[in-house]
Kinemage of the C-alpha trace (Angstrom):
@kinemage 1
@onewidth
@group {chain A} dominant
@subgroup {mainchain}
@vectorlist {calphas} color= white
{ca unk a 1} P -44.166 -20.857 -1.381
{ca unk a 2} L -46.572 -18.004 -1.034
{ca unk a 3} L -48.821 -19.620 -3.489
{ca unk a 4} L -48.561 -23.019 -2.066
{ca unk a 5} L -50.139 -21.473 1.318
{ca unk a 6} L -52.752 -19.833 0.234
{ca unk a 7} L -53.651 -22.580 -1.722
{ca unk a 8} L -53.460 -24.514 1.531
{ca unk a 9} L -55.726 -21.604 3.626
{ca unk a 10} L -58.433 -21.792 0.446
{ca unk a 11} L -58.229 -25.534 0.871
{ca unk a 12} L -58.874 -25.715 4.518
{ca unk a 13} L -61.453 -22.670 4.506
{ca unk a 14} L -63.733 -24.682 2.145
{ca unk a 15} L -63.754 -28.159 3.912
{ca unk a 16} L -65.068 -26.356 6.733
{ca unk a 17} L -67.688 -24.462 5.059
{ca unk a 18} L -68.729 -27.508 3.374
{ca unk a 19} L -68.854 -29.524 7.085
{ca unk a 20} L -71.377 -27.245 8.181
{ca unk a 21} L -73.141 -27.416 5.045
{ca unk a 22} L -73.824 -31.223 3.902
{ca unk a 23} L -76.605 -29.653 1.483
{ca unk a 24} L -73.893 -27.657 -0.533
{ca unk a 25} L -71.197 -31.117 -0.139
{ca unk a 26} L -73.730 -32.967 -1.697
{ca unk a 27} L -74.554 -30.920 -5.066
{ca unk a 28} L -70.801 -30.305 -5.469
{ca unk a 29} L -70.153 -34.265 -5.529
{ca unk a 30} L -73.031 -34.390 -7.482
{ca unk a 31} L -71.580 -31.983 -10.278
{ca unk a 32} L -68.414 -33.150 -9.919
{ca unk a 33} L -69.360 -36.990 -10.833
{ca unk a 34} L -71.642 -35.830 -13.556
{ca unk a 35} L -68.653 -33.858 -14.691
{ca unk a 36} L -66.421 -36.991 -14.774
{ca unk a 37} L -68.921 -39.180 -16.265
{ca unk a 38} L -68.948 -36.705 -19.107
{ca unk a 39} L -66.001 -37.032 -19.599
{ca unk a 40} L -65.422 -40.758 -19.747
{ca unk a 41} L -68.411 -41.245 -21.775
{ca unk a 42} L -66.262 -38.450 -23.905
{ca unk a 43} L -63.303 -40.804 -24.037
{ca unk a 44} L -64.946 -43.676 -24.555
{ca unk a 45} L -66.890 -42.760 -27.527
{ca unk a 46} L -63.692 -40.426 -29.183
{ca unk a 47} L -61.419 -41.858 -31.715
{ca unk a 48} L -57.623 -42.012 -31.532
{ca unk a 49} L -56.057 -39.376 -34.440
């Protein structure tokens, strides 16, 4: 339960910080769809075993 709240705190304490900063919201959606791209491009081009 501990866990679960700091999770929660870490959570809540970074959607703020990236509110005031649209610069920093920006690159991280960037990375994170490049990320995900990767990896269905990844998927897409791996065959089953």
């Amino acid at each position: 339960m501990t866990i679960n709240g700091l999770v929660v705190l870490a959570a809540a304490a970074l959607a703020g910080y990236l509110a005031r900063h649209p610069r920093v919201l920006r690159a991280q959606r960037f990375a994170s769809g490049t990320l995900l791209g990767f990896l269905a491009a990844k998927m897409a081009t791996s065959r089953p075993n």
